[in-house]
C-alpha positions, 0 to 999 in steps of 0.5 A: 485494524492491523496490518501483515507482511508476506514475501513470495518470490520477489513480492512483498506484500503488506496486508490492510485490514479494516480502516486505513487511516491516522491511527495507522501511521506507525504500523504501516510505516514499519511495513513500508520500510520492511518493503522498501529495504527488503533485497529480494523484493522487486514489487511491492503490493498493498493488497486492501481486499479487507480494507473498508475505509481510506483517509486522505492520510493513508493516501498520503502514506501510499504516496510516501511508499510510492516515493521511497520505492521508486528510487530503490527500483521498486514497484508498487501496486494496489490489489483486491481494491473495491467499494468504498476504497476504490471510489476514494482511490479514483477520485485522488486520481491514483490510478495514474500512480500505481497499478490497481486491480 
């Protein structure tokens, strides 16, 4: 599991790989406020194209950065999302919440 960051133009992009659950908290935290407290950034994508499993815990942390980017007019979306991932994703109904392609 781990977790990167990159910055092009005004998108942040915080980077998941592997299983995306509890044991995650600390390290996606720390990308969640780098994302939000960025200047340039405008949009922030969590790509999970390397993602194979979500849990209910790393929903609820989407749903925090969801709720501390937007009062900082930001955007966030999801991207690379598939298998497994994105059948969890569309039973929590997030594609109502966040772009996801």
């Amino acid at each position: 599991m781990n977790i990167a960051t990159s910055i092009v133009g005004s998108t942040m992009t915080i980077y998941i790989q592997g299983r995306f659950d509890s044991a995650m908290r600390q390290k996606f935290n720390g990308a969640m406020r780098d994302a939000v407290g960025h200047p340039s950034a405008t949009k922030i994508e969590v790509h999970l194209g390397e993602t194979d499993y979500i849990d209910s815990s790393a929903c609820g942390m989407l749903l925090l950065l969801k709720n501390l980017a937007d009062p900082a007019g930001k955007t966030v979306s999801l991207s690379n999302v598939k298998g497994a991932v994105k059948q969890v994703l569309g039973v929590m109904n997030f594609g109502k919440l966040f772009q996801i392609s």
